[in-house]
N, CA, C and O atoms as a Maestro MAE file, in Angstrom:
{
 s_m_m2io_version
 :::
 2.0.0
}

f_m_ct {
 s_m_title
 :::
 protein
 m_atom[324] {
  # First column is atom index #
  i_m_mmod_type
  r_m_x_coord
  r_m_y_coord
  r_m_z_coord
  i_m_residue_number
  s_m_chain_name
  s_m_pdb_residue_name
  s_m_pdb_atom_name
  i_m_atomic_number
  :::
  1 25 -65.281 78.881 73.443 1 A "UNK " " N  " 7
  2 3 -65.726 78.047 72.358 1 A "UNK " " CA " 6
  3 2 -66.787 78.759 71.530 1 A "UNK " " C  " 6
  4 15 -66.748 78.639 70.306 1 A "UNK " " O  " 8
  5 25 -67.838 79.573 72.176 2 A "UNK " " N  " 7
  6 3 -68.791 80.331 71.448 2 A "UNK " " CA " 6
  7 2 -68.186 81.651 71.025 2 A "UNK " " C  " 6
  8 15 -68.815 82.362 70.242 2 A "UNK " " O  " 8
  9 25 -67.063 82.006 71.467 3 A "UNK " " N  " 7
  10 3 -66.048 82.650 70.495 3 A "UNK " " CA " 6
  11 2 -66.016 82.802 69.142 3 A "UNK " " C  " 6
  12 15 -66.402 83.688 68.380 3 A "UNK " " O  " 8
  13 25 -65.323 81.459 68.967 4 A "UNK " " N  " 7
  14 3 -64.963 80.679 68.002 4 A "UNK " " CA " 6
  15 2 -65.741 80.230 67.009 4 A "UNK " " C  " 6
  16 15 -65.311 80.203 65.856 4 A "UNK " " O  " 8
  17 25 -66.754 79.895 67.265 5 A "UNK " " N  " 7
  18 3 -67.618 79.481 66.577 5 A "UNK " " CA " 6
  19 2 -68.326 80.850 65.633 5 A "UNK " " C  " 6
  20 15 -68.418 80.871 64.405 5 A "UNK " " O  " 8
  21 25 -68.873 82.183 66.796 6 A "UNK " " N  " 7
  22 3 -69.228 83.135 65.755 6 A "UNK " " CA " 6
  23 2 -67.870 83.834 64.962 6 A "UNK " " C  " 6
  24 15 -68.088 84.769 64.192 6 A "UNK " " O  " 8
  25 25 -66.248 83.277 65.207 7 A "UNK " " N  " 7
  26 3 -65.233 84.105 64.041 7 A "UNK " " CA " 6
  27 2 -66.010 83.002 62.939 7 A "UNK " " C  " 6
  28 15 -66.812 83.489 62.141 7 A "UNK " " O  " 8
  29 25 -65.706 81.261 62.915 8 A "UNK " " N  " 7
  30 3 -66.027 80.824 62.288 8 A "UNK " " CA " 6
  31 2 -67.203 80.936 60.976 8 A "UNK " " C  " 6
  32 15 -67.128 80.616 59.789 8 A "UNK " " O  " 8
  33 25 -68.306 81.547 61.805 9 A "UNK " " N  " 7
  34 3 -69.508 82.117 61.218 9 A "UNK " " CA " 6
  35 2 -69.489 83.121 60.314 9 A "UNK " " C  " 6
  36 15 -70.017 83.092 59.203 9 A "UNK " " O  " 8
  37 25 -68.611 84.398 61.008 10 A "UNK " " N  " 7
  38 3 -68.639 85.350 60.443 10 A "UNK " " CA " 6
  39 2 -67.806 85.504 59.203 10 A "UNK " " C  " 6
  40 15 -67.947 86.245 58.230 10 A "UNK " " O  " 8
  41 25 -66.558 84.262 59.614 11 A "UNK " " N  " 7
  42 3 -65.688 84.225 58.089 11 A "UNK " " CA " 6
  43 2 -66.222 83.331 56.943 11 A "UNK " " C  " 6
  44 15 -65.855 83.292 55.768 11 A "UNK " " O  " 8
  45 25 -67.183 82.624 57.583 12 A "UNK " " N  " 7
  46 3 -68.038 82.266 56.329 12 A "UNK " " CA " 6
  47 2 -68.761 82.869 55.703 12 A "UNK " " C  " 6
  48 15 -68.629 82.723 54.487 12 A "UNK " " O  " 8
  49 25 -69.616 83.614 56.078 13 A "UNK " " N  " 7
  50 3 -70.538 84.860 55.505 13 A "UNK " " CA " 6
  51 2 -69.820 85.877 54.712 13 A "UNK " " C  " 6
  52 15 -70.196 86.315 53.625 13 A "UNK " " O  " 8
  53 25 -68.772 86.207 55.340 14 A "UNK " " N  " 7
  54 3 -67.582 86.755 54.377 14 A "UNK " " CA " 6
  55 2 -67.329 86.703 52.986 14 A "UNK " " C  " 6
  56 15 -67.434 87.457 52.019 14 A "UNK " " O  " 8
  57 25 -66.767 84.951 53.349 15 A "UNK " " N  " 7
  58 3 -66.226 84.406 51.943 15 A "UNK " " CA " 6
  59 2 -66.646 84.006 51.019 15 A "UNK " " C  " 6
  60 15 -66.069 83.509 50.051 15 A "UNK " " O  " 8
  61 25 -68.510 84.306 51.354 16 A "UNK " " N  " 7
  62 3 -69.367 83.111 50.660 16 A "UNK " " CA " 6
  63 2 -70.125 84.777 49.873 16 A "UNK " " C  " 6
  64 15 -70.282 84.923 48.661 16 A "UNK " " O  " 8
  65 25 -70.387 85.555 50.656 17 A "UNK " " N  " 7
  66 3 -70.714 86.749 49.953 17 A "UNK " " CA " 6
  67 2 -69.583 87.824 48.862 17 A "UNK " " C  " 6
  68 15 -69.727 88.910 48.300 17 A "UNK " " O  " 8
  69 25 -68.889 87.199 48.929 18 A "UNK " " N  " 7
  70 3 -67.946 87.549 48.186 18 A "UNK " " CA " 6
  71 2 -67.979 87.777 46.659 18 A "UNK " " C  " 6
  72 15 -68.344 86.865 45.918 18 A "UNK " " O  " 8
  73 25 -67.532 89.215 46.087 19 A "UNK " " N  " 7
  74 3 -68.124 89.656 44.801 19 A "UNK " " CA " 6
  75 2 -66.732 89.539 43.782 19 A "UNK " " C  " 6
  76 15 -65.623 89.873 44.199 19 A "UNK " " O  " 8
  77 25 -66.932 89.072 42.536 20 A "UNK " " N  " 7
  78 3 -66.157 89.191 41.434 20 A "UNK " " CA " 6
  79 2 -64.951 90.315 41.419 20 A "UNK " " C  " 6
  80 15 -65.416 91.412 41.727 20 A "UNK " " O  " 8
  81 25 -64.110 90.341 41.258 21 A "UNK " " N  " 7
  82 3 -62.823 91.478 41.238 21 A "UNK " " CA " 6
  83 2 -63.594 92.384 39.291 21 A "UNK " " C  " 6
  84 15 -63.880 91.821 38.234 21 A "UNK " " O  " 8
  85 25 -63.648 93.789 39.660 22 A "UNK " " N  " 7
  86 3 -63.597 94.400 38.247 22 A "UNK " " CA " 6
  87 2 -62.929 93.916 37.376 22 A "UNK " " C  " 6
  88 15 -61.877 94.555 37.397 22 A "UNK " " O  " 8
  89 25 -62.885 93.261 36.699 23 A "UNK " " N  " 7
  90 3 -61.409 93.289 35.435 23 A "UNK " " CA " 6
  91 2 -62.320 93.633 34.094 23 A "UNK " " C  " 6
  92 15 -63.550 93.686 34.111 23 A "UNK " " O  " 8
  93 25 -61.374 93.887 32.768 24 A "UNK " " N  " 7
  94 3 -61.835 93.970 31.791 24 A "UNK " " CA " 6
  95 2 -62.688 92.620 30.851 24 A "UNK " " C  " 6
  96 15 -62.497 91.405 30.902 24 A "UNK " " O  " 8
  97 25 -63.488 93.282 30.174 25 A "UNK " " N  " 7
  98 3 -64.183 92.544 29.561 25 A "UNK " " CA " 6
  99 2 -63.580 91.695 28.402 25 A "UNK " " C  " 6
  100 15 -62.853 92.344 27.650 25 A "UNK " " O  " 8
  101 25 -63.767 90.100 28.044 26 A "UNK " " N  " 7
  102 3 -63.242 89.910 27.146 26 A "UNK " " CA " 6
  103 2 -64.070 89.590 25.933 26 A "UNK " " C  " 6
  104 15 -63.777 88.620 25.235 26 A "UNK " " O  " 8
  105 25 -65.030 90.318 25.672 27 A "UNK " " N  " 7
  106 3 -65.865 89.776 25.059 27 A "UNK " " CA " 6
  107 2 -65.495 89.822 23.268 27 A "UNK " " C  " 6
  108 15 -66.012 89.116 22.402 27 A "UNK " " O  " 8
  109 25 -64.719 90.607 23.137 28 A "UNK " " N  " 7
  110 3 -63.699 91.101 21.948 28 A "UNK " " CA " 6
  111 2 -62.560 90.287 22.066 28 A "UNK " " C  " 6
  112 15 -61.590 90.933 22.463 28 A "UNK " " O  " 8
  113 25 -62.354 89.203 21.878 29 A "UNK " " N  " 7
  114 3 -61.351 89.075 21.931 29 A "UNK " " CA " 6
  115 2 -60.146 88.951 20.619 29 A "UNK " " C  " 6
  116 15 -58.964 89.070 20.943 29 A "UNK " " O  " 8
  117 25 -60.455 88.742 19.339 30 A "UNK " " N  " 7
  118 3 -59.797 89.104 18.127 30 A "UNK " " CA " 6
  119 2 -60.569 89.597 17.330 30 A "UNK " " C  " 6
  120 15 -61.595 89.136 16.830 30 A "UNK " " O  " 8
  121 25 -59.630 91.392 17.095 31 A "UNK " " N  " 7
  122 3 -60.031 92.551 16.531 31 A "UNK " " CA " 6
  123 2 -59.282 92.742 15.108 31 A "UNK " " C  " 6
  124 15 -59.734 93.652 14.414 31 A "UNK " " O  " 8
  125 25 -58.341 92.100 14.654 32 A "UNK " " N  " 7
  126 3 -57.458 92.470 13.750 32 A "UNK " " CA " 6
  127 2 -58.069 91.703 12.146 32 A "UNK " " C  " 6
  128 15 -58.744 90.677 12.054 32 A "UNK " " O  " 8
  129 25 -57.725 92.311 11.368 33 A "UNK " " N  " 7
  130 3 -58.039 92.370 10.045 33 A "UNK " " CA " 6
  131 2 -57.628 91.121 9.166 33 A "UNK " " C  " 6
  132 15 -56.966 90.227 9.692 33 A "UNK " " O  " 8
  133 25 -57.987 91.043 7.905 34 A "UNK " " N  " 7
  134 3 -57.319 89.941 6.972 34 A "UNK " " CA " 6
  135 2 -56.210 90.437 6.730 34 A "UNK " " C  " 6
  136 15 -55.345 89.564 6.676 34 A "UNK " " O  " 8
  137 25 -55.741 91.709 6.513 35 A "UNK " " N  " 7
  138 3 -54.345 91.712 6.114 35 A "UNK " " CA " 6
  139 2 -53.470 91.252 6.855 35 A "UNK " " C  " 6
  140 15 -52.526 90.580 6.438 35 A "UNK " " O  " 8
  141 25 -53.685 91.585 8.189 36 A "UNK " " N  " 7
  142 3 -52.699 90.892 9.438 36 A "UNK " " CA " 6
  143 2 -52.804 89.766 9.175 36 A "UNK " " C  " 6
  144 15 -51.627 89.469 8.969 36 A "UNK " " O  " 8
  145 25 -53.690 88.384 8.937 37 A "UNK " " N  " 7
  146 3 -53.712 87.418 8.804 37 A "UNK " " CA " 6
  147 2 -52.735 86.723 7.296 37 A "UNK " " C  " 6
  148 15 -52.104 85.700 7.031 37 A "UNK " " O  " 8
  149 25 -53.086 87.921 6.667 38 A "UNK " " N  " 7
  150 3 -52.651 87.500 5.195 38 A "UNK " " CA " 6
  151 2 -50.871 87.466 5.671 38 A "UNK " " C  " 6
  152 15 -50.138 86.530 5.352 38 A "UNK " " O  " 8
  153 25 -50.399 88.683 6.483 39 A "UNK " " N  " 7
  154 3 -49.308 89.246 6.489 39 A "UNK " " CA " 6
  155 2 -48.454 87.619 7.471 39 A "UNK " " C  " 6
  156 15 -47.657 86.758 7.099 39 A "UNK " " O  " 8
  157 25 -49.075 87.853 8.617 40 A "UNK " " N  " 7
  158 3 -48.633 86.403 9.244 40 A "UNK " " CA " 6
  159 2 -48.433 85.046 8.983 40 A "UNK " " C  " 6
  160 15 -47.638 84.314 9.573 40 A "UNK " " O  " 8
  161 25 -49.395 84.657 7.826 41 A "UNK " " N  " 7
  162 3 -49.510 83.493 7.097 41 A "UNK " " CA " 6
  163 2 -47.927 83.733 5.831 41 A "UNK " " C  " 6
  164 15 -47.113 82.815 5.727 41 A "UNK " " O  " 8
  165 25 -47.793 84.782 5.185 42 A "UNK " " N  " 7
  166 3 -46.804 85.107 4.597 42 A "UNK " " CA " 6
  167 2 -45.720 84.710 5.477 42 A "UNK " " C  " 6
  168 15 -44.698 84.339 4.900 42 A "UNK " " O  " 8
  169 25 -45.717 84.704 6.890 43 A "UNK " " N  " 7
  170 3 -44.257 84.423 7.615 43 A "UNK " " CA " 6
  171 2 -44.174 83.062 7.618 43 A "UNK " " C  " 6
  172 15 -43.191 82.332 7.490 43 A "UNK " " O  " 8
  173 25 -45.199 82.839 7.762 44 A "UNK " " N  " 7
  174 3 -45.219 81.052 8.640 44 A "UNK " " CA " 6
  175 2 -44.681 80.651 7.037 44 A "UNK " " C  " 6
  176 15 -43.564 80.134 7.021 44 A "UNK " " O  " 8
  177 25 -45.220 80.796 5.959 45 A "UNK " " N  " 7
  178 3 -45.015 80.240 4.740 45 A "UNK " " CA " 6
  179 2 -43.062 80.410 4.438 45 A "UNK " " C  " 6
  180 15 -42.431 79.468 3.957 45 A "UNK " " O  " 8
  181 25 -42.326 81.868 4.860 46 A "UNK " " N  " 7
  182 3 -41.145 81.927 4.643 46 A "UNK " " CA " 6
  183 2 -40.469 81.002 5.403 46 A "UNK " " C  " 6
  184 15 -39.499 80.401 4.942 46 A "UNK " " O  " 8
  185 25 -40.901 80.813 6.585 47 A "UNK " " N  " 7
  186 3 -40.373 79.653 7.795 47 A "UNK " " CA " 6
  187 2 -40.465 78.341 7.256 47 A "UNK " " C  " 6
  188 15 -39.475 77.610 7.272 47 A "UNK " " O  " 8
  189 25 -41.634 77.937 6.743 48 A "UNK " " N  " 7
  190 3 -41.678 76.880 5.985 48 A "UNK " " CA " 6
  191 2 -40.446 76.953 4.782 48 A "UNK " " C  " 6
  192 15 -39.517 76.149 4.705 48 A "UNK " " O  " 8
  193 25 -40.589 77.672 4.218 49 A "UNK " " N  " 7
  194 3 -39.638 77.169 2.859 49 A "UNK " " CA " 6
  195 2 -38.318 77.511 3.268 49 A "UNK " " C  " 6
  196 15 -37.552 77.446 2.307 49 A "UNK " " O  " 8
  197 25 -37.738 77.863 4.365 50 A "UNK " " N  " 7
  198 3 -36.467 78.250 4.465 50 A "UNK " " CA " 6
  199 2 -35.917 76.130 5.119 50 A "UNK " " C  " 6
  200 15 -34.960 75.385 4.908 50 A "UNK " " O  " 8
  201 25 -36.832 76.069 5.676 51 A "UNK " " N  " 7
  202 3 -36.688 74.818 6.389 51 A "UNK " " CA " 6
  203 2 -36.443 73.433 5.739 51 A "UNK " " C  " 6
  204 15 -36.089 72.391 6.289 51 A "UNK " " O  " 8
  205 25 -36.678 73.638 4.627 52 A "UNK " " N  " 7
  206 3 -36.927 72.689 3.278 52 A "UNK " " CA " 6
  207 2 -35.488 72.398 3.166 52 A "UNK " " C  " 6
  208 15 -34.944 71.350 3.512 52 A "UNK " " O  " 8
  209 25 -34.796 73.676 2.524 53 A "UNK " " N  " 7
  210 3 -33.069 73.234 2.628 53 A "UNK " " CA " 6
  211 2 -32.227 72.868 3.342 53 A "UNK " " C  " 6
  212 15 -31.193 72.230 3.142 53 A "UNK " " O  " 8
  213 25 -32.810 73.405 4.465 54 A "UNK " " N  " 7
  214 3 -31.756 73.184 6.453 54 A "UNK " " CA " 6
  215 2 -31.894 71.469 6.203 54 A "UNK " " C  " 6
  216 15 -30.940 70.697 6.104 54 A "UNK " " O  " 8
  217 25 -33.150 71.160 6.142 55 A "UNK " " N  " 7
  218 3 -33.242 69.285 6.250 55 A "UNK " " CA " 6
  219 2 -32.353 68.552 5.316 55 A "UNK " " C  " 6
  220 15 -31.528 67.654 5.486 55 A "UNK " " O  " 8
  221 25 -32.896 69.398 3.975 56 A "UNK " " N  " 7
  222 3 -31.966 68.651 3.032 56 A "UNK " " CA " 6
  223 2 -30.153 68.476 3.330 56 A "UNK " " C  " 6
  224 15 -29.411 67.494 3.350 56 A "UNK " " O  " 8
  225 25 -29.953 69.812 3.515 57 A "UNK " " N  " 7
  226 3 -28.379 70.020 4.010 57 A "UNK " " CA " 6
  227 2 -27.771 69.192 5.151 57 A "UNK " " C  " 6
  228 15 -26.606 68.819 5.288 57 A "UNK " " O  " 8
  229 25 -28.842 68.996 5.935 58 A "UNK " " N  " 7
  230 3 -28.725 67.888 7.083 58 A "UNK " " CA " 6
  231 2 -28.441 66.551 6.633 58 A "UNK " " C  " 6
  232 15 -27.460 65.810 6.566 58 A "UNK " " O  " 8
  233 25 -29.517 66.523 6.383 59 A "UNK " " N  " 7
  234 3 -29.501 65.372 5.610 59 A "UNK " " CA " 6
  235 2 -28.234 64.566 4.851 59 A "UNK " " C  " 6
  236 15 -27.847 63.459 5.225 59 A "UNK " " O  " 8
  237 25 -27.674 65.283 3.759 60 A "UNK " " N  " 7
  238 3 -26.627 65.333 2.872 60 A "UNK " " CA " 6
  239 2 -25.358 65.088 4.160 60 A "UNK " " C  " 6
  240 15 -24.765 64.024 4.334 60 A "UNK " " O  " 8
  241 25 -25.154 66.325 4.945 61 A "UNK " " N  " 7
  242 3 -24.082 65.562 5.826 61 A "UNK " " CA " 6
  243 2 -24.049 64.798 6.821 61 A "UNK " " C  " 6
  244 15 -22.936 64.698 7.336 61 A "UNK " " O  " 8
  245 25 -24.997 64.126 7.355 62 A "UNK " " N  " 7
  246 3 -25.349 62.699 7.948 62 A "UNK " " CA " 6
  247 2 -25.306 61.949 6.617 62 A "UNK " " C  " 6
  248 15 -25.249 60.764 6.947 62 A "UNK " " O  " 8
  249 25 -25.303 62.033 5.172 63 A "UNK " " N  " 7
  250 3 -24.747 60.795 4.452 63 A "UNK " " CA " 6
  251 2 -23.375 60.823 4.118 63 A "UNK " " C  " 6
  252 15 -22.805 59.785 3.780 63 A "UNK " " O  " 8
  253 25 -22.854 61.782 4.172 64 A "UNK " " N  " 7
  254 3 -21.303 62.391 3.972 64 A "UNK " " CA " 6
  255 2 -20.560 61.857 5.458 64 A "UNK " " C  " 6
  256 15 -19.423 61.383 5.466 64 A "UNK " " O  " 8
  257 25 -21.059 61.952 6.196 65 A "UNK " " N  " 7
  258 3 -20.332 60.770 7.544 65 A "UNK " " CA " 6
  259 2 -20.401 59.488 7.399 65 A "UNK " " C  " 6
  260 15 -19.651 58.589 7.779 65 A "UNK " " O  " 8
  261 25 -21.258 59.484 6.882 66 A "UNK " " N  " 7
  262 3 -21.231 57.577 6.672 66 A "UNK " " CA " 6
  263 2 -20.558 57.198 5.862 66 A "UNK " " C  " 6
  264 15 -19.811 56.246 6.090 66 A "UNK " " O  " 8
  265 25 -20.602 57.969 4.333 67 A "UNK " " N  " 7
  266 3 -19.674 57.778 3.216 67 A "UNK " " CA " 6
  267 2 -18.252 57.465 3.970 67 A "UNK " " C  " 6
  268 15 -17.550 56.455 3.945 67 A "UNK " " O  " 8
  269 25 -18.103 58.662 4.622 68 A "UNK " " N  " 7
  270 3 -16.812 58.590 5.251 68 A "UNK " " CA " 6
  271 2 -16.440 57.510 5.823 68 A "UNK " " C  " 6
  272 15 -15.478 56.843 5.445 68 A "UNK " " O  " 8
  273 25 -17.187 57.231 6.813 69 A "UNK " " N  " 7
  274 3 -17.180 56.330 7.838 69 A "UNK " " CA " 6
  275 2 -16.434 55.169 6.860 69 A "UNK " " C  " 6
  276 15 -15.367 54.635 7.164 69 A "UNK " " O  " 8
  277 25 -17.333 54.828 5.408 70 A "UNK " " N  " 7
  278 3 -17.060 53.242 4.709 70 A "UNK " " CA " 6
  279 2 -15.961 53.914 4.520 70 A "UNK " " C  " 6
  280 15 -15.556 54.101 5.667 70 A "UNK " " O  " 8
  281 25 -14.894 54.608 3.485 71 A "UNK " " N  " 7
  282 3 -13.694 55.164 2.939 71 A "UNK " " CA " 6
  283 2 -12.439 54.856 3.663 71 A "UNK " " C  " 6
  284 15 -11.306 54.560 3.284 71 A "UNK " " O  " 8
  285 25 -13.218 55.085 5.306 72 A "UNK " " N  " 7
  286 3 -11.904 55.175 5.888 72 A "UNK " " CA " 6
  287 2 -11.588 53.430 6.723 72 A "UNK " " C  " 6
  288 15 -10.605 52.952 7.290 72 A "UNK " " O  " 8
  289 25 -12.703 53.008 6.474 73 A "UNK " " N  " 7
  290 3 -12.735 50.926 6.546 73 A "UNK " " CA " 6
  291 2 -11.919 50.594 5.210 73 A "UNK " " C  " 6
  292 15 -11.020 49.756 5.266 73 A "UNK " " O  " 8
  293 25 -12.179 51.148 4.185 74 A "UNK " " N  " 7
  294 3 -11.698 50.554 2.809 74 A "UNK " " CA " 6
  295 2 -10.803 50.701 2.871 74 A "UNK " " C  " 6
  296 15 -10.227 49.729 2.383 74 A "UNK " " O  " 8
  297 25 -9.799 51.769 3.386 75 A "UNK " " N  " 7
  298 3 -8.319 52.282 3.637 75 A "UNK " " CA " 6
  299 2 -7.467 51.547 4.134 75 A "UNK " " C  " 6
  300 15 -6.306 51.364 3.770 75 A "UNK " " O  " 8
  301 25 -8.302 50.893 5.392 76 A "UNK " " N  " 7
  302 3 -7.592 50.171 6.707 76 A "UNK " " CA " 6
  303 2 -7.515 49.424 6.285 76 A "UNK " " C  " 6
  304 15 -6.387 48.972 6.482 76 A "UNK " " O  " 8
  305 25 -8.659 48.205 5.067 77 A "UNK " " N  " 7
  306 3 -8.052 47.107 4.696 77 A "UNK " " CA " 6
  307 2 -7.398 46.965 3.688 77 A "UNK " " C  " 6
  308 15 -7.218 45.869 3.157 77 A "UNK " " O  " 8
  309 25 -6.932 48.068 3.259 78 A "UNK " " N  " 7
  310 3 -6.049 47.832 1.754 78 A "UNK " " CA " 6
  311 2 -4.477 48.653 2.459 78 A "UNK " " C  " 6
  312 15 -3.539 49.192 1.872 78 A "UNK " " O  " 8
  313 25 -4.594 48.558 3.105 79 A "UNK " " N  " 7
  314 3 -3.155 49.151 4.085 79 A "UNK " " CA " 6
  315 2 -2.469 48.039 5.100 79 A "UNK " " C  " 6
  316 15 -1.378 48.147 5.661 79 A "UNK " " O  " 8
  317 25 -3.655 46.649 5.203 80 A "UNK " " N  " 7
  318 3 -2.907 45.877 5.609 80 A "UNK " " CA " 6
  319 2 -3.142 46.087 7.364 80 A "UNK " " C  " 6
  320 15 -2.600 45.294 8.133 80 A "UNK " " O  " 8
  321 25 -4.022 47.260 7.898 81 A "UNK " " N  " 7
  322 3 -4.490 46.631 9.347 81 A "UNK " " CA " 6
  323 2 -5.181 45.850 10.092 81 A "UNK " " C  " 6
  324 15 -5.032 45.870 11.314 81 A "UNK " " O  " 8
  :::
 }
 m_bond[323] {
  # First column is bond index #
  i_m_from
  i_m_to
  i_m_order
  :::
  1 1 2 1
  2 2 3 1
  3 3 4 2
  4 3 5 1
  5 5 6 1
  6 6 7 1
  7 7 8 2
  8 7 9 1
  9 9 10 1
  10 10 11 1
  11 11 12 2
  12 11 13 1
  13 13 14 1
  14 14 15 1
  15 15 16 2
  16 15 17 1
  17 17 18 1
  18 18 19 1
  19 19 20 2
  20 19 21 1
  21 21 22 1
  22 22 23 1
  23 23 24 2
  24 23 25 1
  25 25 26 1
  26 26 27 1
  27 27 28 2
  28 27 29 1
  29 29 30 1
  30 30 31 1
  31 31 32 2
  32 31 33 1
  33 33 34 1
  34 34 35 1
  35 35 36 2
  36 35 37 1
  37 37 38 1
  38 38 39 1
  39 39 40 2
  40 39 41 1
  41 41 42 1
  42 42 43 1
  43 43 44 2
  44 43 45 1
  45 45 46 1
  46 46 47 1
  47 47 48 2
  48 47 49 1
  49 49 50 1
  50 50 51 1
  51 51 52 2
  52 51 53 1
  53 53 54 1
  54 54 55 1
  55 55 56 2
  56 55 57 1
  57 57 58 1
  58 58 59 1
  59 59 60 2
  60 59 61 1
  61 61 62 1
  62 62 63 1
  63 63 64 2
  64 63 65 1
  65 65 66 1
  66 66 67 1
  67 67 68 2
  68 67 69 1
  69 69 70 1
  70 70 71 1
  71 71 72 2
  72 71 73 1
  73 73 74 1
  74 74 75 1
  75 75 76 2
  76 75 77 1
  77 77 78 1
  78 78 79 1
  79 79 80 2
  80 79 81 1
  81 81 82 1
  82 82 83 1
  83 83 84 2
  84 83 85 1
  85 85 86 1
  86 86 87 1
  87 87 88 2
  88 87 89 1
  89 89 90 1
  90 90 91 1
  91 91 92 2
  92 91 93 1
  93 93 94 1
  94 94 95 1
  95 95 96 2
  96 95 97 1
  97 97 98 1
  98 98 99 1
  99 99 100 2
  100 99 101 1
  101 101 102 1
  102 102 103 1
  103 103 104 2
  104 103 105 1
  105 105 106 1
  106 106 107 1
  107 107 108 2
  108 107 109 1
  109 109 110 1
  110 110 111 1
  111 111 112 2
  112 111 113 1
  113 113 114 1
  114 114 115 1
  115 115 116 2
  116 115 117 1
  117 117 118 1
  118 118 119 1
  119 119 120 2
  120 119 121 1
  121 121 122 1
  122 122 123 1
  123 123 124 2
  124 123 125 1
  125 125 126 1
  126 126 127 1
  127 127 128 2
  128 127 129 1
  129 129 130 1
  130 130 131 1
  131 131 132 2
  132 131 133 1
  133 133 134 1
  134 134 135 1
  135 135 136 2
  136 135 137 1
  137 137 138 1
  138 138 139 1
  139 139 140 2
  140 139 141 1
  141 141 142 1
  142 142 143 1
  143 143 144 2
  144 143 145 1
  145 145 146 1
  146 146 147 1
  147 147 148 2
  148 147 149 1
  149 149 150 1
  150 150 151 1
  151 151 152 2
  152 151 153 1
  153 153 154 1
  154 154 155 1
  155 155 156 2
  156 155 157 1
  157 157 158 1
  158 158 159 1
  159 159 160 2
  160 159 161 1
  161 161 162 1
  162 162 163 1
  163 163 164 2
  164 163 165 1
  165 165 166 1
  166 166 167 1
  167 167 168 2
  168 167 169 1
  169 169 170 1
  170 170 171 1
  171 171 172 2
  172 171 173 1
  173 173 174 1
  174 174 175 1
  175 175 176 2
  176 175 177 1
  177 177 178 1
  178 178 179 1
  179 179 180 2
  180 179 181 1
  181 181 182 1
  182 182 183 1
  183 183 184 2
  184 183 185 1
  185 185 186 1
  186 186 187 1
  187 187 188 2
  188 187 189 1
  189 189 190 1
  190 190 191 1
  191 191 192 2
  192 191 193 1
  193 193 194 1
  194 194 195 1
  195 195 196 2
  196 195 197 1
  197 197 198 1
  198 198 199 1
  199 199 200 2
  200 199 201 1
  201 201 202 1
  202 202 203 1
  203 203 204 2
  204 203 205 1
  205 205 206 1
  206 206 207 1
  207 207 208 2
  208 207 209 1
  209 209 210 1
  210 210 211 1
  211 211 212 2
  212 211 213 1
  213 213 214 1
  214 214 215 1
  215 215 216 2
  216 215 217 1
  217 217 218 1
  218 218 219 1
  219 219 220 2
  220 219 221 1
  221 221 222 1
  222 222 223 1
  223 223 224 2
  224 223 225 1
  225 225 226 1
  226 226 227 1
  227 227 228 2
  228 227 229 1
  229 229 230 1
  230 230 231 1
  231 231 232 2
  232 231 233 1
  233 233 234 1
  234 234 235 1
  235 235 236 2
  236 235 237 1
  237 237 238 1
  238 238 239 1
  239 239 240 2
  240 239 241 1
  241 241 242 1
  242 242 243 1
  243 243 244 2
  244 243 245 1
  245 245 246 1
  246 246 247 1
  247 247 248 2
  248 247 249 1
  249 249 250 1
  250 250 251 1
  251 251 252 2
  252 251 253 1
  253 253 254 1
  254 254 255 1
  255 255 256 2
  256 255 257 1
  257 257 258 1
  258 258 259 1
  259 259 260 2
  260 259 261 1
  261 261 262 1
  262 262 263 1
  263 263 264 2
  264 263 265 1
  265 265 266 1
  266 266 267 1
  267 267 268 2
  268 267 269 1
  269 269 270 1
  270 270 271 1
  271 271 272 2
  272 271 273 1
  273 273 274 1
  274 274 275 1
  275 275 276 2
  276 275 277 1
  277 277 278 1
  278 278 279 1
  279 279 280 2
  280 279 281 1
  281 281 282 1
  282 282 283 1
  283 283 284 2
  284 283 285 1
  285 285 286 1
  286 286 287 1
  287 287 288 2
  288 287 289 1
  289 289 290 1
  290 290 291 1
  291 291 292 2
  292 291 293 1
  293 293 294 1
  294 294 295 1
  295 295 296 2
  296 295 297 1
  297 297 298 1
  298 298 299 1
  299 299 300 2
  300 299 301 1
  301 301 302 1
  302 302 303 1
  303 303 304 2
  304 303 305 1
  305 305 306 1
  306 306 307 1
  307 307 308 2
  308 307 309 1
  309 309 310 1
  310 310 311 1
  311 311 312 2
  312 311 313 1
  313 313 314 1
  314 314 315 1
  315 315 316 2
  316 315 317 1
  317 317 318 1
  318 318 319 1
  319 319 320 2
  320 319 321 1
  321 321 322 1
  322 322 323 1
  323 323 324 2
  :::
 }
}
């Protein structure tokens, strides 16, 4: 039991003295310029305006199904089903 007790001990002293791992510093952490910023903002802006038409186009044929949808009711009742 008094074994046990000084592993106990000794793995506490261990774990409790225990020092930070080296790693790099982050004290820098964004180094890059306005042009990069300018240059990136230029993308996000092409992403934006490409997206403008995709919706619209969407858009247009989710009303082009429905159109449909009525056309082909108007059919059925002038055909007598």
């Amino acid at each position: 039991m008094k074994g046990m007790s000084m592993i106990f001990t000794a793995v506490s002293v261990l774990l409790t003295t225990a020092t930070c791992a080296f790693a790099s510093t982050t004290a820098k952490v964004y180094s890059s310029g306005y042009m990069v910023l300018a240059f990136l903002g230029f993308c996000a802006l092409v992403v934006v305006v490409q997206l403008i038409p995709a919706i619209m186009t969407l858009i247009g044929m989710l009303k082009g199904m429905m159109k449909k949808e009525e056309t082909m009711r108007e059919v059925k009742v002038e055909a007598g089903e």
